[in-house]
Each structure stands twice: as C-alpha cells, then as structure tokens.
VOPAGU-2260 file (C-alpha; in pm, 1 decimal, decimal comma):
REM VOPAGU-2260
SITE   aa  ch    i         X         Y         Z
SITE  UNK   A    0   -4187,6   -1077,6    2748,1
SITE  UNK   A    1   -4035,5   -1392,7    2898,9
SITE  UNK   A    2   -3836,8   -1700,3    2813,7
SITE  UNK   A    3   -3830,0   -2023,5    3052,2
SITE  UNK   A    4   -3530,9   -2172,6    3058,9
SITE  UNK   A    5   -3493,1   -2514,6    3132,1
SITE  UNK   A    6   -3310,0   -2565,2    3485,7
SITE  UNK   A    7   -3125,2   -2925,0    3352,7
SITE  UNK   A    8   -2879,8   -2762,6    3098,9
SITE  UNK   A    9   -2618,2   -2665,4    3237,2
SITE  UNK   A   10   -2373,3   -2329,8    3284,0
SITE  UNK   A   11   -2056,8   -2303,1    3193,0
SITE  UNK   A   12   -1781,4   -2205,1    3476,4
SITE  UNK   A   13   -1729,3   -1791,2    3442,9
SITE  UNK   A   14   -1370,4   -1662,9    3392,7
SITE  UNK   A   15   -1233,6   -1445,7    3642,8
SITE  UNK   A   16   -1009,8   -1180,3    3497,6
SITE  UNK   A   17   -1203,2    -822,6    3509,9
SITE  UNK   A   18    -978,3    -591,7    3275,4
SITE  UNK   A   19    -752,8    -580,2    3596,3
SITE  UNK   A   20    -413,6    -434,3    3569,8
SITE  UNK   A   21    -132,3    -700,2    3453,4
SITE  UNK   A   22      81,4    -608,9    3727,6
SITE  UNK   A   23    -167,7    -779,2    3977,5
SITE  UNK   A   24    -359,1    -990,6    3753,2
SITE  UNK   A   25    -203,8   -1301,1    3839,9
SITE  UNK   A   26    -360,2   -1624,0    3747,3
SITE  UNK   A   27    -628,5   -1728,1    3994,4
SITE  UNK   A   28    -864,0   -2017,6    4028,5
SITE  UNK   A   29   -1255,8   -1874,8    3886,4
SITE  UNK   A   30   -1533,8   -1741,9    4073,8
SITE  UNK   A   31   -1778,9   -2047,4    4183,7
SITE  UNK   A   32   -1935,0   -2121,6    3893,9
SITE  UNK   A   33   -2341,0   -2057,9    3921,0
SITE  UNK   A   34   -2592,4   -2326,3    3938,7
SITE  UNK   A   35   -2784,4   -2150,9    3667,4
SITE  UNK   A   36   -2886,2   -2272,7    3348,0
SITE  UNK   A   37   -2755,5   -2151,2    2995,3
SITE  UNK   A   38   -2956,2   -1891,5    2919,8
SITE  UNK   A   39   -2960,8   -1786,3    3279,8
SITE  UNK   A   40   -2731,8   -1549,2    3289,6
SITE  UNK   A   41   -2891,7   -1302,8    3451,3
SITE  UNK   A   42   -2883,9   -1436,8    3788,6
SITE  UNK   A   43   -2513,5   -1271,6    3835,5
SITE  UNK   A   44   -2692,9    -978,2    3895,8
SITE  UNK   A   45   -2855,3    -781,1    4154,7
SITE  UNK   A   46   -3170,0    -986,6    4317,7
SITE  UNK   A   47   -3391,7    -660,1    4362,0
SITE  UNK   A   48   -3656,9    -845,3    4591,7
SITE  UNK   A   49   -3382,9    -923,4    4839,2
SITE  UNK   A   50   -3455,1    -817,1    5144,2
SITE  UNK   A   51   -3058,8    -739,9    5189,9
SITE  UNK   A   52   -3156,7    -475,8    4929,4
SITE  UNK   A   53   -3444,3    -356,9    5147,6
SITE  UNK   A   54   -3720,1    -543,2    4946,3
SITE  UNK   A   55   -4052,6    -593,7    5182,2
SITE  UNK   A   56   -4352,0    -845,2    5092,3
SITE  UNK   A   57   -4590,3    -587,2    5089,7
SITE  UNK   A   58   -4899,7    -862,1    5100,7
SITE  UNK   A   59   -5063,3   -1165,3    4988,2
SITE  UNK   A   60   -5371,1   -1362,0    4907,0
SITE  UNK   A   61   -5303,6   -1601,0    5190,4
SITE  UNK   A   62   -5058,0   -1713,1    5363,3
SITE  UNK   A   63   -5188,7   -1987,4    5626,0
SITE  UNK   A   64   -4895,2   -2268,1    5648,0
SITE  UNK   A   65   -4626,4   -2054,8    5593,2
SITE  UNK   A   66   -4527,9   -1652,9    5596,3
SITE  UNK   A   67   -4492,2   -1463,1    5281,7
SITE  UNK   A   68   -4230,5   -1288,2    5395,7
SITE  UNK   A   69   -3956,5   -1630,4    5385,0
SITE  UNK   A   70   -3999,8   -1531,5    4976,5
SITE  UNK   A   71   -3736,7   -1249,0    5038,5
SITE  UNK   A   72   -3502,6   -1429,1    5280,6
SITE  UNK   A   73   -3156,4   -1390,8    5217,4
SITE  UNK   A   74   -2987,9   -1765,5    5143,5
SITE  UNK   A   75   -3132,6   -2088,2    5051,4
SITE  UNK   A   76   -3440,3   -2265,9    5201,9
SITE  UNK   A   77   -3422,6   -2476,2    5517,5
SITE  UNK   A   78   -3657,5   -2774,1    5593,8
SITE  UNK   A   79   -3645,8   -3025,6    5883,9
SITE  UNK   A   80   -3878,5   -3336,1    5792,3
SITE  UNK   A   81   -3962,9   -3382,0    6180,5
SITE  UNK   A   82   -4051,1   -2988,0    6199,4
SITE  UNK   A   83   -4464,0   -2976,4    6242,5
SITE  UNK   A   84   -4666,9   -2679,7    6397,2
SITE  UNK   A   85   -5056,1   -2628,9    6491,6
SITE  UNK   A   86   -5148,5   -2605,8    6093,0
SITE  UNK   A   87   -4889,7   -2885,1    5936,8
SITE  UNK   A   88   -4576,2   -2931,2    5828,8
SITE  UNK   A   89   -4360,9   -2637,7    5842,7
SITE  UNK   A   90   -4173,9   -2476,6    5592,8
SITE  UNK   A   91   -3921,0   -2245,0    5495,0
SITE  UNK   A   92   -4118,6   -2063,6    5190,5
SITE  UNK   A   93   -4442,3   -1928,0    5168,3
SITE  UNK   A   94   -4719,5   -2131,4    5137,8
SITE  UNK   A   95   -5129,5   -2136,8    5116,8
SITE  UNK   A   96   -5371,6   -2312,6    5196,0
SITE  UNK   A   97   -5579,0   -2548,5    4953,6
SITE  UNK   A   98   -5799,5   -2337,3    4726,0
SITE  UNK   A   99   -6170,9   -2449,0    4710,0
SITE  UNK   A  100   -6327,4   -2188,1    4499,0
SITE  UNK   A  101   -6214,8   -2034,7    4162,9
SITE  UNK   A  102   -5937,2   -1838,8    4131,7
SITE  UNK   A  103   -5549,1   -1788,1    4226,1
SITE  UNK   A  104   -5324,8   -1727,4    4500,3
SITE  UNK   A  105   -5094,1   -1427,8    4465,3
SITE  UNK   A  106   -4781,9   -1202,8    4662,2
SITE  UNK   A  107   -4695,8    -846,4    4583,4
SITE  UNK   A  108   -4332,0    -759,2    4673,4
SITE  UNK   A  109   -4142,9    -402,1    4717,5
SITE  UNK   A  110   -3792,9    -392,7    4542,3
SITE  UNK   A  111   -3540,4    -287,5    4705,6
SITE  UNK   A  112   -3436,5     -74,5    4443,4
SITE  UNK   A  113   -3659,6      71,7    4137,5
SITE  UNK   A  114   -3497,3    -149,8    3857,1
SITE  UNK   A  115   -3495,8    -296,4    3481,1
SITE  UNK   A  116   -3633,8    -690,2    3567,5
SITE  UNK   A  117   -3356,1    -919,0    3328,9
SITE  UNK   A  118   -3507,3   -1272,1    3487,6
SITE  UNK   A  119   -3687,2   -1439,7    3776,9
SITE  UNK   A  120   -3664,5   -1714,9    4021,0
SITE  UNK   A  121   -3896,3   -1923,7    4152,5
SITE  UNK   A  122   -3721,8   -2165,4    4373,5
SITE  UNK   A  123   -3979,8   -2460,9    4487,2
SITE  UNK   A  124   -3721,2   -2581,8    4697,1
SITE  UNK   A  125   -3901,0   -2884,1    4971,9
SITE  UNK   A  126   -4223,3   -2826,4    4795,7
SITE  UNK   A  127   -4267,7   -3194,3    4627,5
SITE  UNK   A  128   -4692,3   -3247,9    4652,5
SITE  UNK   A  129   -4757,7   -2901,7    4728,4
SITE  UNK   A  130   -4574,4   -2686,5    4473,8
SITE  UNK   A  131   -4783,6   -2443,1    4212,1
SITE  UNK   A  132   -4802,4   -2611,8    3882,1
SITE  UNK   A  133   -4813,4   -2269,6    3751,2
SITE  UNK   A  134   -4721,4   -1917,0    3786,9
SITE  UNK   A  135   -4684,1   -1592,6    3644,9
SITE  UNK   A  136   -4537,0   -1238,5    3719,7
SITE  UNK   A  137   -4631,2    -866,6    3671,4
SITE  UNK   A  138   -4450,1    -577,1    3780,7
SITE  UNK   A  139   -4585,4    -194,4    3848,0
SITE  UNK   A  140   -4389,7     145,9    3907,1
SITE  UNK   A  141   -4566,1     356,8    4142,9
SITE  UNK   A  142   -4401,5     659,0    4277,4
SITE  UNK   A  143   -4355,6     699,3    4710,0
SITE  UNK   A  144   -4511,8     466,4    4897,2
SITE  UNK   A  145   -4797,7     306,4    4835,9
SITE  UNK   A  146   -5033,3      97,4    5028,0
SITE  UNK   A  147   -5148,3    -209,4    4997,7
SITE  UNK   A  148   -5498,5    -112,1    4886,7
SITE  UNK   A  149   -5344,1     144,6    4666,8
SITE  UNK   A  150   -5144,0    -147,5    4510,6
SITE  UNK   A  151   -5460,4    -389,4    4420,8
SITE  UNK   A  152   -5551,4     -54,6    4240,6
SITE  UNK   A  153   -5249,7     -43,2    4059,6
SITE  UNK   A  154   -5199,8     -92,3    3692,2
SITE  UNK   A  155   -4979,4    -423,3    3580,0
SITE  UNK   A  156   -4779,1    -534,7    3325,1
SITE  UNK   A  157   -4711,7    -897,2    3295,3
SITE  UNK   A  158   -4341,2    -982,2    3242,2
SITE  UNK   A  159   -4325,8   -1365,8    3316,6
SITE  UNK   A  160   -4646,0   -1465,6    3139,2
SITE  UNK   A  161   -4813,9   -1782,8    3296,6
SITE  UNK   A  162   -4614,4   -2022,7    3256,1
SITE  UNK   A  163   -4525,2   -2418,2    3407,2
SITE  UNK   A  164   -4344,8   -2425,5    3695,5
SITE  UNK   A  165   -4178,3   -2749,9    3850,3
SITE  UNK   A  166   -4146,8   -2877,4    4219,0
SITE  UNK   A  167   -3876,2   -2883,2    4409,6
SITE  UNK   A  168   -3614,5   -2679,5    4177,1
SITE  UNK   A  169   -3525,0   -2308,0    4123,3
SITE  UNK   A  170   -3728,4   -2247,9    3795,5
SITE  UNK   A  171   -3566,1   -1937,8    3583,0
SITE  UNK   A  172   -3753,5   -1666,9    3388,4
SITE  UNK   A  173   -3595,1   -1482,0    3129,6
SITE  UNK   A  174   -3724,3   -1098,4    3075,0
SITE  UNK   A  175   -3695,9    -851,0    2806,3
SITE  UNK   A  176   -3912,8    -578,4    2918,0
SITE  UNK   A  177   -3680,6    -250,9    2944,1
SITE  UNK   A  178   -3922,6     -60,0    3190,6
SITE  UNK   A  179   -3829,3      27,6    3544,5
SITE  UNK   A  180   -4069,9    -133,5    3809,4
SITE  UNK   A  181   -4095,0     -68,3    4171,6
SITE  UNK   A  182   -4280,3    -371,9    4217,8
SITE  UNK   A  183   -4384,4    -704,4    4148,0
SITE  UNK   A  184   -4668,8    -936,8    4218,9
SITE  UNK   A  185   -4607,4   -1301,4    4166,7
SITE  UNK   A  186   -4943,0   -1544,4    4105,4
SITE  UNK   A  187   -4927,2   -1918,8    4178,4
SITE  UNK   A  188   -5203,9   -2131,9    4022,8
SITE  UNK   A  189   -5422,5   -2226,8    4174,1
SITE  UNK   A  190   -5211,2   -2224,6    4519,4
SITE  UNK   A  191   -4926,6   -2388,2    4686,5
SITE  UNK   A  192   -4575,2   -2326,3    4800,7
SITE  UNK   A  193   -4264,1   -2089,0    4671,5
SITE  UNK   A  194   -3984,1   -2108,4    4916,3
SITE  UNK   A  195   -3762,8   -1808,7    4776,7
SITE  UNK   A  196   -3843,9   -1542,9    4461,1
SITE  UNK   A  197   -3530,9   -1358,3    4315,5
SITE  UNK   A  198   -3580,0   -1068,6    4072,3
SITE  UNK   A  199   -3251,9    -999,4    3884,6
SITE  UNK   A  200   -3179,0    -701,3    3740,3
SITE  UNK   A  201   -3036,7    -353,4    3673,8
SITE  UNK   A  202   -3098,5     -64,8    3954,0
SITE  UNK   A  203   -3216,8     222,4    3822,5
SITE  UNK   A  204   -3166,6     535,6    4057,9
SITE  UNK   A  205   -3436,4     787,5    4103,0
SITE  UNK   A  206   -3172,6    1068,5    4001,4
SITE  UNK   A  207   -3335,7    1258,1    4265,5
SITE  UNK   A  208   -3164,1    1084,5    4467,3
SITE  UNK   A  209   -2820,0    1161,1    4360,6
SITE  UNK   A  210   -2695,1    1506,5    4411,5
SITE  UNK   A  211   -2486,7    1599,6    4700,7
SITE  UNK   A  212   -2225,4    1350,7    4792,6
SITE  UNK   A  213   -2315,8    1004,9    4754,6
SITE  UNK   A  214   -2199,7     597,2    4800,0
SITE  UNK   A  215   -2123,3     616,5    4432,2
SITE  UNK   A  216   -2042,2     207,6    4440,5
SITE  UNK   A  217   -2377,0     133,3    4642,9
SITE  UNK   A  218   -2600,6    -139,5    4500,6
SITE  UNK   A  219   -2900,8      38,8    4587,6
SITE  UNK   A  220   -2760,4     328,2    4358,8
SITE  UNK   A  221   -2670,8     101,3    4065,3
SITE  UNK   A  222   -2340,4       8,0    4137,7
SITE  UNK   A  223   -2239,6    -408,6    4046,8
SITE  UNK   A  224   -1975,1    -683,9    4006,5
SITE  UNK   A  225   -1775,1    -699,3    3718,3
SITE  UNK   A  226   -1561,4   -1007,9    3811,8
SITE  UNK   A  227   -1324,5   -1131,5    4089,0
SITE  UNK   A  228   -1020,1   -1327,1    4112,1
SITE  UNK   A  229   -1162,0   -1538,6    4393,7
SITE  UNK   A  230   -1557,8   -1628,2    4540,0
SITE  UNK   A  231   -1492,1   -1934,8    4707,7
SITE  UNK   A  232   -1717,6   -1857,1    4993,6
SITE  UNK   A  233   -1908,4   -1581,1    4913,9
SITE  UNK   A  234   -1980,9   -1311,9    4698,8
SITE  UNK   A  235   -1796,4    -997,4    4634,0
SITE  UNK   A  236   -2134,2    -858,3    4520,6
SITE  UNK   A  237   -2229,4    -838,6    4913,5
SITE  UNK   A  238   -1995,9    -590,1    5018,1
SITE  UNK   A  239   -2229,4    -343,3    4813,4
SITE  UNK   A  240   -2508,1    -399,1    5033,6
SITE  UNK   A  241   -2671,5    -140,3    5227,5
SITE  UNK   A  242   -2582,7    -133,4    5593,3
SITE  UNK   A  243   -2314,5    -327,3    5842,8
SITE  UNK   A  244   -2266,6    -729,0    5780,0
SITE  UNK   A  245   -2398,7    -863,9    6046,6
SITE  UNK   A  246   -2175,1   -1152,5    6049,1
SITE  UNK   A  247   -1902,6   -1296,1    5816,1
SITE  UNK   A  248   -2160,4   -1469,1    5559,1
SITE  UNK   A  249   -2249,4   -1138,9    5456,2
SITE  UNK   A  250   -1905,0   -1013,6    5303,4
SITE  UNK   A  251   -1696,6   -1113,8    5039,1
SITE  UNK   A  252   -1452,1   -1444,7    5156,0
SITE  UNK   A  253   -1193,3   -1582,6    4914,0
SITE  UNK   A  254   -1020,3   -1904,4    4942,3
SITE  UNK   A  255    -697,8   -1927,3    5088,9
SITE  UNK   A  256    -427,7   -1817,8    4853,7
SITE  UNK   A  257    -174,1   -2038,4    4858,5
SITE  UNK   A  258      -3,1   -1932,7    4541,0
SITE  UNK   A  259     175,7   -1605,2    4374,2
SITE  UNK   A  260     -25,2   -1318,6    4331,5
SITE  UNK   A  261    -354,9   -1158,8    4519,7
SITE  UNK   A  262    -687,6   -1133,1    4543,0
SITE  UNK   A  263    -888,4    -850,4    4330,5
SITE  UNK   A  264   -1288,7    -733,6    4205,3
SITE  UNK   A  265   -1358,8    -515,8    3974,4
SITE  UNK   A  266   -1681,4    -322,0    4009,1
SITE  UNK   A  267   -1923,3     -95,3    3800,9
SITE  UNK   A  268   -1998,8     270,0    3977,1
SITE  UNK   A  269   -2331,2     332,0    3974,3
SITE  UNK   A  270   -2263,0     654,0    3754,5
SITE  UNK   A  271   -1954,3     812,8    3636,9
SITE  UNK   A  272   -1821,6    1015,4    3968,9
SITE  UNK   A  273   -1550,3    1144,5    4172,9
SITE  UNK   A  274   -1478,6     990,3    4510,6
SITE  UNK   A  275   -1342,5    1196,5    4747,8
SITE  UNK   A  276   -1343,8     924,4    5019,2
SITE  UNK   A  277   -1367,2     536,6    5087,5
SITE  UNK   A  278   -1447,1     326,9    5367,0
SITE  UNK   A  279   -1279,0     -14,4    5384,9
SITE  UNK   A  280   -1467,8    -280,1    5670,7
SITE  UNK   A  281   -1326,5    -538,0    5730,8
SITE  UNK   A  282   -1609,8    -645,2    6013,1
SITE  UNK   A  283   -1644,8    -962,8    6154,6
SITE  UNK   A  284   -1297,6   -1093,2    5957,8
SITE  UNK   A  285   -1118,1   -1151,5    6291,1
SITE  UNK   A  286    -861,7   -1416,3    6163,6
SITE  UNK   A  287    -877,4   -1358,0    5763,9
SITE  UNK   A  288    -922,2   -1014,7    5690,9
SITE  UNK   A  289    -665,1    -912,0    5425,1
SITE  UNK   A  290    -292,8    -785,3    5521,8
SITE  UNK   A  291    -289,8    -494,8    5269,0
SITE  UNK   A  292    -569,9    -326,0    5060,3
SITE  UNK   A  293    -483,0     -60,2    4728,7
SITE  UNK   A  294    -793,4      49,7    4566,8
SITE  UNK   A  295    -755,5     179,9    4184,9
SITE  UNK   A  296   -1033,4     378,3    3916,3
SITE  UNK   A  297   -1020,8     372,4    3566,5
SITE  UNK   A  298   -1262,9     540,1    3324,3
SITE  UNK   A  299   -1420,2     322,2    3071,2
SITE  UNK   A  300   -1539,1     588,0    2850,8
SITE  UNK   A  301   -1160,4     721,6    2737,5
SITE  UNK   A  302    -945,6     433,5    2806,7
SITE  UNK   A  303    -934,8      56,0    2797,7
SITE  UNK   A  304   -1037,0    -156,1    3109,1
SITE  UNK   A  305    -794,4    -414,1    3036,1
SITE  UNK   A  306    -507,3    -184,9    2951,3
SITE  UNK   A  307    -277,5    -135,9    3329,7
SITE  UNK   A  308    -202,1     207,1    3220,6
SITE  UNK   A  309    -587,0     283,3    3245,6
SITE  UNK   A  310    -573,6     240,4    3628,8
SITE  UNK   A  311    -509,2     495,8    3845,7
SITE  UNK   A  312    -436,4     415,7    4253,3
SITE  UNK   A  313    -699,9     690,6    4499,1
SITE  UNK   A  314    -521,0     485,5    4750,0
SITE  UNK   A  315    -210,5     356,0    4751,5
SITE  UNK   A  316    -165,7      -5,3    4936,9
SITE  UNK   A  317    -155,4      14,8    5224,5
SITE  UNK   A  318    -214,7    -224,1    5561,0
SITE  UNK   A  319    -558,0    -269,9    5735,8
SITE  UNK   A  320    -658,5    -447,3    6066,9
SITE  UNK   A  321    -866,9    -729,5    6130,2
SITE  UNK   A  322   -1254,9    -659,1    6234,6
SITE  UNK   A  323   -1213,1    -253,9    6188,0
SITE  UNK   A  324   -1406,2      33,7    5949,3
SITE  UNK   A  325   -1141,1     159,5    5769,2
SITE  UNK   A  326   -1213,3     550,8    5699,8
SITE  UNK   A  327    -972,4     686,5    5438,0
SITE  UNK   A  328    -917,5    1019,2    5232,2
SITE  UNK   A  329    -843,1     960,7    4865,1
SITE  UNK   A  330    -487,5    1072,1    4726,3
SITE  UNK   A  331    -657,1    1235,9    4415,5
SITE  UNK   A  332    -951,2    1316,0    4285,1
SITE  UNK   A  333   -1013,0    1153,4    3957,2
SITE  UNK   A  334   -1355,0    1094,8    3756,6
SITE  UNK   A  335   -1413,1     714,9    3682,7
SITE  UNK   A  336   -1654,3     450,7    3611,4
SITE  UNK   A  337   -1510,2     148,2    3779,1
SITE  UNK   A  338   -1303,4      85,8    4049,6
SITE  UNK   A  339   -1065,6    -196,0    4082,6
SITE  UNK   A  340   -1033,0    -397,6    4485,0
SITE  UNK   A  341    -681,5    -550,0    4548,8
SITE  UNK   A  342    -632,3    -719,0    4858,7
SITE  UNK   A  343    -313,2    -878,1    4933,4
SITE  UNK   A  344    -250,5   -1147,8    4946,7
SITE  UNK   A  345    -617,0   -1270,7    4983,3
SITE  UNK   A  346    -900,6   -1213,6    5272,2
SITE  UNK   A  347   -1222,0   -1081,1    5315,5
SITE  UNK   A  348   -1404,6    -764,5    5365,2
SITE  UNK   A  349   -1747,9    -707,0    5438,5
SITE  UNK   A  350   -1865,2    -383,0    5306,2
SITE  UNK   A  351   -1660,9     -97,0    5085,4
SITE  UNK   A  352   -1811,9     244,8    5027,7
SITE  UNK   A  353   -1704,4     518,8    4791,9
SITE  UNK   A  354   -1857,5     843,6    4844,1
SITE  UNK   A  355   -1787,2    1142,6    4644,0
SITE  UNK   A  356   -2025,5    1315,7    4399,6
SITE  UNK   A  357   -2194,8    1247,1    4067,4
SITE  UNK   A  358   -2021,2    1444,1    3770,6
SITE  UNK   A  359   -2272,6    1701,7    3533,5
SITE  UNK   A  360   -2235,8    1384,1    3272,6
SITE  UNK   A  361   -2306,5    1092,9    3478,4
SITE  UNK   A  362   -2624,3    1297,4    3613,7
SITE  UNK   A  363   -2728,5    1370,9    3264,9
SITE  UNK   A  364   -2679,3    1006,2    3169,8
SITE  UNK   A  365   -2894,0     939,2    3515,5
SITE  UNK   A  366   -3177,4    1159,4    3389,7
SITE  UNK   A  367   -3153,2     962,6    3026,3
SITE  UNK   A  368   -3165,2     631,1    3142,1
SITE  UNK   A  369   -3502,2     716,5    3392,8
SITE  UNK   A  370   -3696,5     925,4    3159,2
SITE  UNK   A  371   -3588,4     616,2    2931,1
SITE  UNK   A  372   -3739,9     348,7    3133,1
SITE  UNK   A  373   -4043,9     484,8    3274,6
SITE  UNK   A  374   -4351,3     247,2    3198,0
C-alpha cells in the first residue's frame, strides 16, 4: 500500500515550460526545485490535511507538551532552544507525553478536501530524543460530519503500513491505494513528537457539489498546478486556495524578471467547464503586483497543450492595479480543461478564481471518477 522512500537521494530540478503558447513561452529560470526525494514526487501536489485547505485535527490520544493541531500548520516548524513552558520544552509540532503502559499514541485529521492519498509526510523536524521510532497511517471515508466518537467507530484502512520513521527529517510515504478518504489517523509508536503531517494527493469532488455555477479552478474542487515559468518565492499552487491571502506569503511571488519575456502558470480545471467570469487579486502586492495580466483556455481533450494555436484568450491583456480584486467578464465563452496565467512582465497575485459552470461531460466524468473511488 506504501513505499518509504529514503529522504537522502536526491530530486532532480523540475522544468518549467507547461505546454504554454510559443508566443509567450520565453525561456525562464525553473520553478524551485523541491527538497523531496526521487520517488517523491508526489509532494507537488495538493497537501489535503492543510489547514489552508480547511483540514481540522479532529482529536488525539494525547497531546500534553504540545497541541495536535501545529500537525496542520501551514509552513515549516519553528523552535527556539531557550523557549520552555510549565510542562517542558516547547515545540512547534505535536507532541505526547512518555507512554508507561502498552500501547500507541495516535491523531485523526479531517481533509480538507475528500481525496485519492498519492504520499505522506511526516516531518520530525526539532524532534532529536523525542521523535517516534515508528509510525503508521490509515485513512476512512465517512459521509457529513462525523464526531469524534463516531470516528473511533469508524472502519480503517491502512495506507502507510507501520513503518521506521527517523528524527529530525521530513520522512516520505509513497501510496497506491486509489480510494477516496475523508480522513486520516496517523499512529506514532509508542509516542513522541511530529511537528507537521502533509497528505498529498488528488481532490476528489463530491459531484454534489458541483452544479450551478462554480470556482471551476478551486483546489478544494480539484483544480492544480501544471507548471510555472517562475516560483522563486512562493507557490503558484496558493492562489487556488480557498479564501483571501491574508498576507503576501500566501500568493504566488516570482523573482524579478530582469530578462525578455514574462511570467506564466498553467493550471488543471477541476473538470472540463465554461467560465463565464474571473476574478484576478492581486491583495497585499502593493509594490510587485504585475503591470498587465491575459488569461487563456485550451481544451486538452481535442487539441494539443503545447501547440499556441490550442489557446484561446477569455481575456485579453490587459492592466491591473496593485493590492485590488480584479472582477472581470470573460470575452467568450469557451469549454476547456486548463487555463493558462500570463502576467507581464512578472509579479504576484494572491488568489485567481474562475467561475462558470460544469459542462454535461465533465459532470459525467465527476460522477465516474466518485462512484470509482469509493472505499
């Protein structure tokens, strides 16, 4: 159900170009390559037990020293040596206390979004003497919202079978189970400290969920990264998020261009749609939000992503301003499966919406994929 891969081999840098249209696809340094290990590839894409998703730490076995709910937060672990509370040393994780009777220590999170698990993350990071030597993972899809009691009820299927787990390092979890899970419960043996745990995956949309006019490129609706020109400082991924940034960290920031060309990303829809409008925010990007914007959809079913003729402009570029939600009619209606971002020359944005409907295939397709993946 699971592979381990080993954190010290390393990944090679990703290429940038996305299928983008030659006109614009001018050559532009790579996205920042991961961390990740070969085999790791999975980690470019969505975390579903971020709490930027929405993801909650429903409960725990224990949680004395430190809060089970740091095993969602959004960016890497913090520790100050000379930081010490009533009960010890304080940490940026979650961590229990020292088990004196059989059995294991365990944390059941809520994804943000029901999903297809690809791999896991169980970052250790600070946790040098008091890291679990062990862990595994199981995952459950329960329908609503259960509670907590409902949840220890629950039936689970192990994805991430116990396995060794290291101190101090982001230990990856490969997974091949093709069910969609709601939620997952990870067990540390026999206790200890995790300071973050990602779940990468696919989003798998209750199709419910998806008549009526929609946010076809929303994350929590399925919608990803293909590639970018540019990451430097952050991810294009976050401007799929659900709600406002709430600062600059939380968009997409290229480098500075200082060379021919622009900035682009290329992203998935969550199903094949027609948007009917777009919002553009360019939030919090005061001093470096871009000078122009042109947003283009192509549909990868009948033509050929890297092809420029397969692109066709909903709007036109045109200029934006600085720290402002851009609300903006489309100049045709077209269906599509991707969309293509240019911003010109470079800058950031921090979120980009694209609602418009679901088309009779894509909710068909939608229906397929669910019925598909149900455990």
């Amino acid at each position: 159900m699971s592979t381990h891969v080993d954190p010290t081999t390393p990944t090679p840098t990703p290429t940038a170009d996305a299928g983008a249209p030659a006109a614009t696809a001018s050559p532009a340094p790579a996205a920042t390559a991961s961390t990740a290990p070969a085999g790791a590839a999975f980690t470019a894409l969505t975390d579903l037990a971020s709490r930027a998703l929405g993801a909650s730490v429903v409960s725990a076995s224990d949680e004395l020293f430190a809060q089970r709910e740091n095993l969602i937060t959004v960016g890497e672990p913090a520790f100050d040596p000379a930081d010490f509370g009533h009960k010890g040393k304080v940490y940026d994780g979650w961590e229990t206390r020292r088990r004196r009777e059989p059995g294991h220590d365990w944390a059941i999170v809520r994804l943000g979004a029901p999903g297809i698990v690809r791999g896991v993350v169980v970052d250790t990071a600070w946790f040098r003497g008091n890291y679990p030597p062990f862990v595994s993972v199981e995952a459950a899809h329960l329908p609503d919202y259960p509670t907590a009691a409902q949840l220890a009820e629950a039936e689970w299927a192990t994805v991430v079978a116990k396995t060794d787990c290291a101190g101090d390092t982001k230990n990856y979890y490969a997974v091949t189970d093709e069910r969609c899970w709601t939620h997952v419960r990870l067990s540390i043996y026999p206790d200890g400290g995790v300071a973050r745990l990602r779940v990468h995956g696919e989003v798998l949309a209750d199709p419910r969920f998806l008549a009526g006019t929609v946010d076809l490129l929303a994350a929590e609706n399925g919608g990803r990264l293909e590639g970018a020109s540019d990451a430097f400082y952050s991810s294009p991924a976050q401007i799929l998020l659900p709600g406002r940034a709430r600062n600059m960290g939380e968009g997409w920031e290229n480098a500075r261009r200082r060379g021919e060309g622009n900035d682009f990303a290329v992203f998935a829809l969550a199903l094949p749609g027609i948007v009917r409008h777009v919002e553009v925010d360019t939030g919090y990007y005061v001093g470096n939000a871009p000078g122009w914007v042109r947003l283009s959809v192509a549909d990868a079913r009948t033509a050929d992503l890297d092809d420029p003729a397969a692109w066709t402009d909903i709007v036109a570029r045109r200029p934006v301003v600085p720290d402002t939600r851009h609300r903006l009619l489309v100049e045709q209606a077209v269906e599509a499966t991707h969309v293509r971002l240019d911003v010109y020359p470079d800058g950031g944005l921090s979120r980009l919406r694209l609602w418009g409907e679901v088309t009779p295939s894509g909710r068909a397709l939608a229906e397929q994929r669910w019925q598909r993946a149900l455990p």
